[in-house]
N, C-alpha and C positions, 0 to 999 in steps of 0.2 A: 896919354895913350888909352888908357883907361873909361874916358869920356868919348874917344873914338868908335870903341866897342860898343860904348852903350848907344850911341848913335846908328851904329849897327844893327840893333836890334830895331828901332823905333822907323831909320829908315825900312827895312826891308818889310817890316807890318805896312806899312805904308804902301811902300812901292806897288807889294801884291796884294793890298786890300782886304789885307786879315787883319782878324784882333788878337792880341797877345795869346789868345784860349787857341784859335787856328790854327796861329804858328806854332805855337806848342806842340799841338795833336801832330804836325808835320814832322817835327824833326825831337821829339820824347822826350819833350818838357812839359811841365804844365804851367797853367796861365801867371800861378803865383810866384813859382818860381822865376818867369820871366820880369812879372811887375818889381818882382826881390831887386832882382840885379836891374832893372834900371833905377829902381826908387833910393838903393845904395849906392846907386855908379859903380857898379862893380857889374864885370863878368868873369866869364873862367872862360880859358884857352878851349875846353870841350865844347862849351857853349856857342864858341866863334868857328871851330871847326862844324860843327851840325850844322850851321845857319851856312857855312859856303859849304859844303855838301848838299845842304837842300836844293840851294841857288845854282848849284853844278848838273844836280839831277833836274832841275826844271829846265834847265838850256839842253842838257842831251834830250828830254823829250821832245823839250819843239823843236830840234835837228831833227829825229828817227818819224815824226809827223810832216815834218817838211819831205824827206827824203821820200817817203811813204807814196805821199801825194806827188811828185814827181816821177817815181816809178807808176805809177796811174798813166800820169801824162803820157810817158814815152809809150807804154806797152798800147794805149788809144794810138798814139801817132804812129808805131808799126804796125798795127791793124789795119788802122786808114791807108798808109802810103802802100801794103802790101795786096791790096784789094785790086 
């Protein structure tokens, strides 16, 4: 399980194209701390909970930027249609 987690950390630096320092700055780790817990295979439950936090806060933003932009859309498209 444990190697799971640390997987965790390595995929998600990846996924979003950060470096360990990035991902830090994101979710109030720093760099070494993260290098710690992979170079040990260890993480902590806090650790795993921030990183799906972070990963929960980045999906409701590209939701409320989706939504965003499609309230754009409609309010153009009842302008238009009401002309």
């Amino acid at each position: 399980m444990e190697e799971k987690e640390i997987h965790l950390v390595k995929r998600v630096s990846k996924e979003l194209g950060l470096t360990y320092k990035e991902l830090g700055e994101q979710i109030g780790y720093t760099e070494g701390n993260l290098k710690k817990a992979v170079h040990d295979n260890r993480t902590t439950e806090q650790l795993k909970k921030a990183i799906e936090l972070y990963l929960k806060t980045l999906k409701l933003e590209k939701t409320i930027n989706e939504t965003e932009e499609m309230k754009k859309q409609v309010r153009t498209f009842m302008k238009f249609i009401s002309e």
